[in-house]
N, C-alpha and C positions, 0 to 999 in steps of 0.2 A: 517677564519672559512669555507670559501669557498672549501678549498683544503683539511680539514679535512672530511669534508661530501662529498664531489665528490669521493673522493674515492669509498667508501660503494657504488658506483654506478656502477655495471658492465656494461661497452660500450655497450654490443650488447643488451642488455634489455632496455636502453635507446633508441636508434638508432630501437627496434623492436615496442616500445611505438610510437615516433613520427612520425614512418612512418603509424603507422595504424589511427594516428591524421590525417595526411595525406591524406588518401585514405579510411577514415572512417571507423568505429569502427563496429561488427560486432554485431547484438541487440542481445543477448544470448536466451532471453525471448521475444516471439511476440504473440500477441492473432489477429488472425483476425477473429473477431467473431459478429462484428456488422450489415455483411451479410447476417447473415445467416449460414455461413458456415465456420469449424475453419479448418485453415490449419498452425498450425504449420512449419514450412522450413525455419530454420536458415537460411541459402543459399540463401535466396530469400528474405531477408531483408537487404540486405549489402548495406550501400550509397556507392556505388563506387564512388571512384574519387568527393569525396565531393565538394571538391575546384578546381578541374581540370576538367572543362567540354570538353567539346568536341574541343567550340574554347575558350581561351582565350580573351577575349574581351577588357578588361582591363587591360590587361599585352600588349596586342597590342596597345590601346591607348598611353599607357607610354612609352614604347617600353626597351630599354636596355642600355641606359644612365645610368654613373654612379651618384648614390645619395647618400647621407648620411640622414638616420632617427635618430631622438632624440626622445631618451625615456624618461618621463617623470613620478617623481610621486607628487601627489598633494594631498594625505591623506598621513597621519602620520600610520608607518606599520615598518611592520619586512621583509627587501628581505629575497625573497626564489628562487628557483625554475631556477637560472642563467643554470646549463647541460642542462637541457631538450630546453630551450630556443634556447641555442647556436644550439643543435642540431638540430633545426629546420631549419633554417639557414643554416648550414652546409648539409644538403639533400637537399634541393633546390638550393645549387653550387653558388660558386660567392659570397661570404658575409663574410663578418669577425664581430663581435661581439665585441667591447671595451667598457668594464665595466670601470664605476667609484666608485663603492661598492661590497663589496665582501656581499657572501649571511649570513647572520646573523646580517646584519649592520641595526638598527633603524634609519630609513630615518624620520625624522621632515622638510617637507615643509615652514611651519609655518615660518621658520627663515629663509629663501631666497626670494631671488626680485621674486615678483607675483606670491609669495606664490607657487611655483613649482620647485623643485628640479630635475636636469638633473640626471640621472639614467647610461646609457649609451646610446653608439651613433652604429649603424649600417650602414655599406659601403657597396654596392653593385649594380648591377642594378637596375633600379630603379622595373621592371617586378619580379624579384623577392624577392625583399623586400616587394612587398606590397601581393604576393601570397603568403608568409610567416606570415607576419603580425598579422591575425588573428590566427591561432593554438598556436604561440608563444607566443600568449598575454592573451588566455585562459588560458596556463599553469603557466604563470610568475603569471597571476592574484590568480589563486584558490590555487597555494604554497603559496605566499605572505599572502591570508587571515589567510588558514592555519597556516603559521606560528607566526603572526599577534594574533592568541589568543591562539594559545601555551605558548607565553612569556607571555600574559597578565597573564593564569593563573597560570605560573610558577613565576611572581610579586608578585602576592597572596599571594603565598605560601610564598613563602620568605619573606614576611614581616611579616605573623605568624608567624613566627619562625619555621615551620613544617618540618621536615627534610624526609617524607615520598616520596613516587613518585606518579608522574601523568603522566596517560598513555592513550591511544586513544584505540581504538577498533579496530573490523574490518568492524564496517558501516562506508564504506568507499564510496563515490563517483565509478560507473563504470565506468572503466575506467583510472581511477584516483588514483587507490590504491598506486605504487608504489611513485608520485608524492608527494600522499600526507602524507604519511610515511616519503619520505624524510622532508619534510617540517617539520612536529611533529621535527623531530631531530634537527633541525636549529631552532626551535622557543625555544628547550629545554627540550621537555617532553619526556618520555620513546614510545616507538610503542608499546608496548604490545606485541602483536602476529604480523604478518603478515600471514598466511595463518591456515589454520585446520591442518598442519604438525605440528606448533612451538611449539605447548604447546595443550594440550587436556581439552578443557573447556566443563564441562557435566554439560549443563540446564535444565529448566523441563522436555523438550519434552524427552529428551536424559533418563530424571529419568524415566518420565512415562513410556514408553517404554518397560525398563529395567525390573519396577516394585518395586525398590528402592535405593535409592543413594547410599548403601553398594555394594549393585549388579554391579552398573554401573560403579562405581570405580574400583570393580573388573576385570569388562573388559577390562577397560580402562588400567590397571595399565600392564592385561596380554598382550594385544596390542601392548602396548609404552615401555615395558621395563624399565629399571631403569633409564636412562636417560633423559625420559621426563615427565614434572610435569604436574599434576592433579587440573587441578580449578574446584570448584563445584558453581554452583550459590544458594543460601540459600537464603529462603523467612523470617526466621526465627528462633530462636536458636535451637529449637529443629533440625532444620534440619541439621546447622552446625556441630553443637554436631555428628549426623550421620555419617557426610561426616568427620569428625578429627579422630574419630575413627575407618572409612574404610581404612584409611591414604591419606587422600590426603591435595598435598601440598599447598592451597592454599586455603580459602574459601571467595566468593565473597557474601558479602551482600546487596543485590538487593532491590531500591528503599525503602530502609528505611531515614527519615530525620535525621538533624544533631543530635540531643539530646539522637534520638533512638539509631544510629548507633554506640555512643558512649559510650553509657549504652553496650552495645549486644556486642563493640570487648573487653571492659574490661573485662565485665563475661564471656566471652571465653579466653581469654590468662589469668586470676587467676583461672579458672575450669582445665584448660588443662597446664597448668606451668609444670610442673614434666614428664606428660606423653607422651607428642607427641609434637614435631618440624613443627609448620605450620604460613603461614602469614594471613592474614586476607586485603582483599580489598575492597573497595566501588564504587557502580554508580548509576546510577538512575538521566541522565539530569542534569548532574552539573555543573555550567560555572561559568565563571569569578566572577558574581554579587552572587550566590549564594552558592559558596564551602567552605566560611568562616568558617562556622556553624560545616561542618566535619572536619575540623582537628583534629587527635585525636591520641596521642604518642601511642593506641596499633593499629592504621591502617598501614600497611605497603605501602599501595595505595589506590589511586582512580581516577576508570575510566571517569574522569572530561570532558574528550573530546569527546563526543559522538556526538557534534554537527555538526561534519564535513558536512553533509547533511542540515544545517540550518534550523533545523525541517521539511526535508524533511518527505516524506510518512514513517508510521510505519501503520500496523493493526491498533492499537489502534487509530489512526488520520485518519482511512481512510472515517470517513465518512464529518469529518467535511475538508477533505480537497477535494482534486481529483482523490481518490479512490470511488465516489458516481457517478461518470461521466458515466464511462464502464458500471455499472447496467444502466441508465436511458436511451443510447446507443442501449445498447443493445436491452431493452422493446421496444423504441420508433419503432427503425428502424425493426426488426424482425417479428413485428404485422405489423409494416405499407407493410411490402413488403406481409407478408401471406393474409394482404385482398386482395391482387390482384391475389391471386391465384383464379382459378374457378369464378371471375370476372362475368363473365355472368349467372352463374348457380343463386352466390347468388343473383342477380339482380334482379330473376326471381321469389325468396321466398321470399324479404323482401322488403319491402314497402322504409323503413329510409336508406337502403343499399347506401353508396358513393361510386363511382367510384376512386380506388385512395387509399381509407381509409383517407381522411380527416380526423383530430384531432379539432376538437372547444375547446376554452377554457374550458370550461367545462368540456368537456371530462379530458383534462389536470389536468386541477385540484383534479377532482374527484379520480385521478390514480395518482397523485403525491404530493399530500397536506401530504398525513402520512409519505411517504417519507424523504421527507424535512423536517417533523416538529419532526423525531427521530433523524436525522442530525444533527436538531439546538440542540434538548435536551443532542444530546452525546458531541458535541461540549460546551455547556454551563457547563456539571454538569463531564463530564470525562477529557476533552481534555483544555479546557480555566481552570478549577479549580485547574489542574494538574500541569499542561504545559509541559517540558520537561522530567520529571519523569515518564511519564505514555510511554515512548519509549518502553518498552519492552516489551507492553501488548499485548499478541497476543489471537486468537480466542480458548476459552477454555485451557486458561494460568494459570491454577491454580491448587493443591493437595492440598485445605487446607483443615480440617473436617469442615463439614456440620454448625456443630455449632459455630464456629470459627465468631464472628464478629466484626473482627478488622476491621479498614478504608482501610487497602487494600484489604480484603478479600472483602469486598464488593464492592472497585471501581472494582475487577480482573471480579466479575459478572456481576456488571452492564454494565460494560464495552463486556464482553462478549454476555449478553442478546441483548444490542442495537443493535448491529451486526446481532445478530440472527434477531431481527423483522425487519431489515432494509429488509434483502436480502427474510424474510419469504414475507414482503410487494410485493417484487416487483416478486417474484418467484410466486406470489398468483396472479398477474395483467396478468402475461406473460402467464401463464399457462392458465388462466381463456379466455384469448383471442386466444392461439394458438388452443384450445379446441374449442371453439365457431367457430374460422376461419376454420378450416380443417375438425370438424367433420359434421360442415352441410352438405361436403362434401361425406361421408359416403351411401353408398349406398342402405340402408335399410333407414326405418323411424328412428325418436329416441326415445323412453320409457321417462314419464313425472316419475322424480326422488322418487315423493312422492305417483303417485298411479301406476306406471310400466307399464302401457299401454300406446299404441304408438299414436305418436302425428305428426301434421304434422312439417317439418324440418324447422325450424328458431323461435321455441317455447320457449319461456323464459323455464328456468327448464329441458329442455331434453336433455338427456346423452346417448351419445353411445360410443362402446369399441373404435375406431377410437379419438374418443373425450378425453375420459381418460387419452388414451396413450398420445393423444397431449399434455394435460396438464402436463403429468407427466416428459415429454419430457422438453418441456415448463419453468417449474419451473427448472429443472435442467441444463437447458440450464443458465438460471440467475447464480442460483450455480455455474457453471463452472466459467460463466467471472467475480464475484464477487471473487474467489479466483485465479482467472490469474491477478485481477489489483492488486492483492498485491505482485506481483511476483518478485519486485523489494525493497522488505521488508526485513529485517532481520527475521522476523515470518516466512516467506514462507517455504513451506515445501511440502512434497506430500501427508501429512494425512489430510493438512488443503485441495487438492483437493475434498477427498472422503466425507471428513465431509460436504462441501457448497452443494456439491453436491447431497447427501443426502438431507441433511434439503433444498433445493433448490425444489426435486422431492417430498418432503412429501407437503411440503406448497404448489404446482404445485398444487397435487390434492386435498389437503384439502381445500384448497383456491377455488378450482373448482365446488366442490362439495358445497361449503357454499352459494357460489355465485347460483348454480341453487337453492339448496333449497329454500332461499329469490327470488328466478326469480320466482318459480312456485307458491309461497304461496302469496306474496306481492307484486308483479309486474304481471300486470293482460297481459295477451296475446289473441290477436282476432285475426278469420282467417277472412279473404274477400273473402268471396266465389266467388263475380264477378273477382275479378282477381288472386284469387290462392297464394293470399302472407297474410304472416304475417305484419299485422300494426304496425306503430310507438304506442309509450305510450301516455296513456291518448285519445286515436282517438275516434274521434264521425263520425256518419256517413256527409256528406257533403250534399250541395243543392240534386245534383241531384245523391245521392247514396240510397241505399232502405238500413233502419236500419237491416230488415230484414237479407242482406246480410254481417253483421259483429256480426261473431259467437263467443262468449268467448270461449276459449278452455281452459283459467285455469287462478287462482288468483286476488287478489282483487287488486283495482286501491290504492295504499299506495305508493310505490316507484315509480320513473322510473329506467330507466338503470341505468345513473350514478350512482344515490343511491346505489342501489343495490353494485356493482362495490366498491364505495368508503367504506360501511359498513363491506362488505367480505374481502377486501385489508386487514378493521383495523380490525377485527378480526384475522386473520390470523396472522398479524404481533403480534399482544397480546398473541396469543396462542404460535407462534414459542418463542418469548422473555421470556414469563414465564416458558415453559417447558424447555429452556435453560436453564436460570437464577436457577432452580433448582436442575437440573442434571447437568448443567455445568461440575461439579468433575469431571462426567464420561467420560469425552467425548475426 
């Protein structure tokens, strides 16, 4: 099997893969934005010389003695991935590679002394077998997995008796793509596509766009010519029905379950018998445990392998996974470096003022309890309830009509609203601070929001244009790196920029402005005429201070800051999620 699939591998695309293993991979996508300051520059993210520092340290402790390494496996798996390996090997000079399995062999440790099965053996110095070592063993391992649950769910199949195909996608590992295509092939299952040349797949975004899946087809078909085939992704019949009739050859039914999926390809292939020649596919998170259910003599496929990423990041997981990281990143460090700006000035108008921007608990919490606790809800009620199925939900992933209320129609919203109040949350925290930090700096007084007269600067409530813009800046700044950590998504796109972006700078200043209103109305603000500063909340005069000398300037004692803060955060987030969750369609 080995010399069957090494072929399909052209030498210099293998030899161009391992050498950038080598000398590190170059990040396509980089956000350096938790400064302060983004500066995109491919060029300027390269690990050079990953594995090869400056000195060897460890290739000089070993030195150049010949050794032999044993490769070993100890889980029950499918080899893959023997080229890439050997060529690792073979760039680092000096090594020879002798297998004792060809790649497609199911290795069972289980039935050898201490449960470990020798693999092959590697001859060479000993300095470059072990600077070798690691690249080779990343690649042998993620083919191996790879291939590893291709056959299991190629077992499935064949024990239903399904005679359909199962194919991978193109969420593919960076990096990794051609590895792990080859692998799919050794484990058994079709690749699908390999890149946006192979075959022309038009998804929502692709429809929306367009404006209708007749339309898009259209383009699509004048583009690609006759030669290459047209998949549509369909949320529902009606849509399929669109996309057979615009002719295209393929229709994928997305995230529907077994029972539905097999209702919706039979009344498509007895609707369409006589008129039009097309296959019908399925995906939506399908694996080994759970593809049973679809099998279905009018499926021609199903995209079963989506998991190559092991539930890595999608949009739709981004909050319950490590897409919540870069917003909270962002806020923390952003705000923390802008109170150091003007450092002495504000020192000089506010009594509570920290040198530093200290955070207290409290503070923390105040500014990150509704955060986390939309995280837990989308994790509990979209992403844990889902699980693998809900991979293709991206921000504003739906054309269903309004009054449409199927179960997907409302995970597509909820799932899109959460998103909305996550980032409306923190885009309301960031903006509400970069406004308060920069505009006290403002060189005029500021105007108290509810009676427009000016007030002295560090007044709960007061807003100047310097302030605004902060905020507006502020909130979009969040926008920005909320839609850079998905950058690594199969959602990512450049409209989901403009859209976070947007809703980032509205929540900025809606968020800012909700926050003074409650500062000026409910959170009471006193000047100290002996020393010219605004008070902390709740301050009474002290022993030896004159009451006399602490003036209200506006609002009654009912919040303090945090409050204030945490109340404006959850409204904002409520406002951004519902007005999503409603217009969603549109957007």
């Amino acid at each position: 099997m080995t010399d069957v699939f090494a072929n399909l591998l052209p030498q210099s695309q293998v030899e161009k893969l391992v050498r950038e293993w080598l000398i590190g991979i170059v990040l396509q996508f980089c956000l350096c934005a938790v400064w302060g300051v983004i500066a995109c520059n491919a060029d300027s993210f390269k690990y050079e010389n990953m594995d090869s520092p400056s000195f060897d340290v460890g290739g000089f402790v070993v030195g150049t003695d010949a050794q032999v390494a044993i490769l070993y496996c100890k889980a029950k798996g499918v080899l893959a991935g023997a080229p890439f390996f050997n060529e690792v090997f073979r760039q680092v000079g000096d090594c020879r590679v002798e297998w004792h399995f060809a790649d497609g062999s199911v290795l069972d440790p289980s039935k050898s002394l201490n449960r470990k099965l020798e693999v092959a053996r590697v001859y060479g110095p000993a300095k470059n077998i072990l600077l070798a070592e690691r690249p080779a063993l990343n690649m042998l391992a993620r083919a191996s997995g790879v291939a590893t649950r291709c056959h299991k769910l190629r077992a499935v199949k064949e024990a239903a008796g399904w005679h359909g195909v199962i194919a991978g996608t193109r969420k593919t590992t960076p990096g990794f793509r051609l590895i792990e295509k080859y692998a799919m092939l050794v484990g058994g299952v079709d690749t699908h596509r390999m890149d946006l040349s192979s075959m022309i797949m038009l998804k929502d975004n692709h429809i929306w766009a367009t404006g209708s899946i007749s339309g898009a087809v259209a383009k699509a078909r004048k583009a690609g010519g006759f030669s290459v085939k047209i998949e549509v992704e369909c949320q529902n019949e009606a849509e399929a029905d669109e996309a057979i009739e615009a002719g295209a050859d393929i229709v994928m039914l997305d995230n529907f379950d077994g029972p539905g999926i097999k209702v919706a390809a039979k009344s498509l292939k007895e609707r369409w018998a006589s008129k039009a020649k097309f296959l019908i596919e399925g995906s939506g998170g399908l694996t080994e445990d759970n593809v049973d259910p679809y099998f279905s003599p009018a499926l021609y496929g199903l995209l079963a392998f989506e998991g190559l990423r092991k539930k890595s990041l999608s949009v739709s997981g981004a909050l319950a996974a490590g897409n919540i990281f870069p917003l909270l990143l962002a806020f923390y460090m952003s705000s923390s470096r802008l109170t150091k700006i003007g450092s002495k000035k504000k020192e000089s108008l506010e009594e509570d003022f920290k040198i530093g921007g200290q955070r207290t608990a409290v503070q923390v919490l105040s500014n990150g309890f509704t955060g986390t606790f939309i995280a837990c809800i989308h994790y509990m009620f979209v992403v844990h309830e889902n699980g693998d199925s809900i991979d293709g939900l991206c921000f504003g992933n739906f054309e269903a009509p309004s009054e449409d209320t199927s179960p997907t129609v409302w995970l597509l919203r909820l799932n899109t609203a959460l998103i909305a109040a996550y980032i409306g949350h923190y885009a309301c925290c960031n903006g509400d601070t970069w406004a308060s930090e920069l505009g006290v700096l403002s060189p005029g007084r500021p105007i108290l929001i509810t009676t427009m007269k000016q007030v002295p600067k560090g007044t709960n409530g007061g807003i100047s244009l310097l302030g605004l813009i902060a905020s507006i800046v502020g909130g979009g700044f969040v926008g920005l790196v909320g839609a850079f950590s998905f950058v690594m998504t199969p959602c990512f796109n450049t409209s989901i920029i403009y859209k976070f972006v947007i809703l980032g700078s509205a929540c900025g200043l809606f968020g800012s402005l909700v926050d003074s209103l409650f500062g000026a109305t409910l959170q009471r603000s006193t000047f100290n005429k002996k020393s010219g500063k605004i008070t902390q909340d709740f301050r009474r005069a002290k022993k030896n201070e004159d009451r006399a000398d602490l003036v209200v300037v506006s609002g009654w004692e009912v919040l303090d800051n945090h409050q204030v803060n945490f109340v404006s955060s959850l409204m904002t987030a409520i406002a951004a999620g519902s007005l999503v969750f409603l217009i969603g369609k549109n957007l």
